[in-house]
N, C-alpha and C positions, 0 to 999 in steps of 0.2 A: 504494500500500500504506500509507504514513506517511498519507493525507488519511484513509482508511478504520478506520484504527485508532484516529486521532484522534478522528473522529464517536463511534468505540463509547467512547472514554474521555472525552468530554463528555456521553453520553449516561447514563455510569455502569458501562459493560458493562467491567470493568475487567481479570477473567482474559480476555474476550477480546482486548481492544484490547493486554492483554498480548501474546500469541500472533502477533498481528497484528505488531505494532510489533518484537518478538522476530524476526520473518522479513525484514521490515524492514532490520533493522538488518547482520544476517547476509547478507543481498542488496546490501546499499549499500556493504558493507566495515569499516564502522564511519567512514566520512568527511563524512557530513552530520553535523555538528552539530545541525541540527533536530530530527531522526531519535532522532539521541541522546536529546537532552532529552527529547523527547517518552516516549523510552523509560523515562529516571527516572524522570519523572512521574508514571506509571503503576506501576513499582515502589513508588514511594513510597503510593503510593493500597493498593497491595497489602500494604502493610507490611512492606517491604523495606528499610530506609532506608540502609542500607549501600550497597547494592549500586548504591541511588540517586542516592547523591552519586557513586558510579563514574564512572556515565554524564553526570552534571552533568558533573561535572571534565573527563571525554572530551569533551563538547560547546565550552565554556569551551575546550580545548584546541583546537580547528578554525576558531574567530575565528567561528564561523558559530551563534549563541544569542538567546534573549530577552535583553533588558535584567535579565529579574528571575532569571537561571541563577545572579548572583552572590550571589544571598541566599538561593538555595536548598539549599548546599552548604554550610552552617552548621550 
């Protein structure tokens, strides 16, 4: 689910990979860190930016992030 939603938010497809990544996230529990971010990312793209660093912060919290999570939550 997280690989799939990722493609659509590299690809641009961004309410999708939202929705994608949204079920995601709610299926995994909120404990992939990857998942997370990935899920920011996507909010951020959507212009959410609050809601973005949330899920930064939550990623950041599971030890489990990019290198670049901590410069994203600025």
């Amino acid at each position: 689910m997280d690989t799939y939603g990722w493609v659509m938010f590299q690809t641009g497809e961004y309410e999708e990979a939202e929705q994608i990544l949204f079920n995601a996230v709610i299926k995994d529990g909120e404990k992939s860190g990857e998942i997370l971010e990935h899920y920011g990312d996507v909010l951020f793209k959507l212009d959410n930016k609050k809601k973005a660093i949330t899920f930064w912060k939550k990623a950041k919290a599971t030890g489990e992030h990019s290198k670049r999570v901590n410069s994203k939550n600025k």
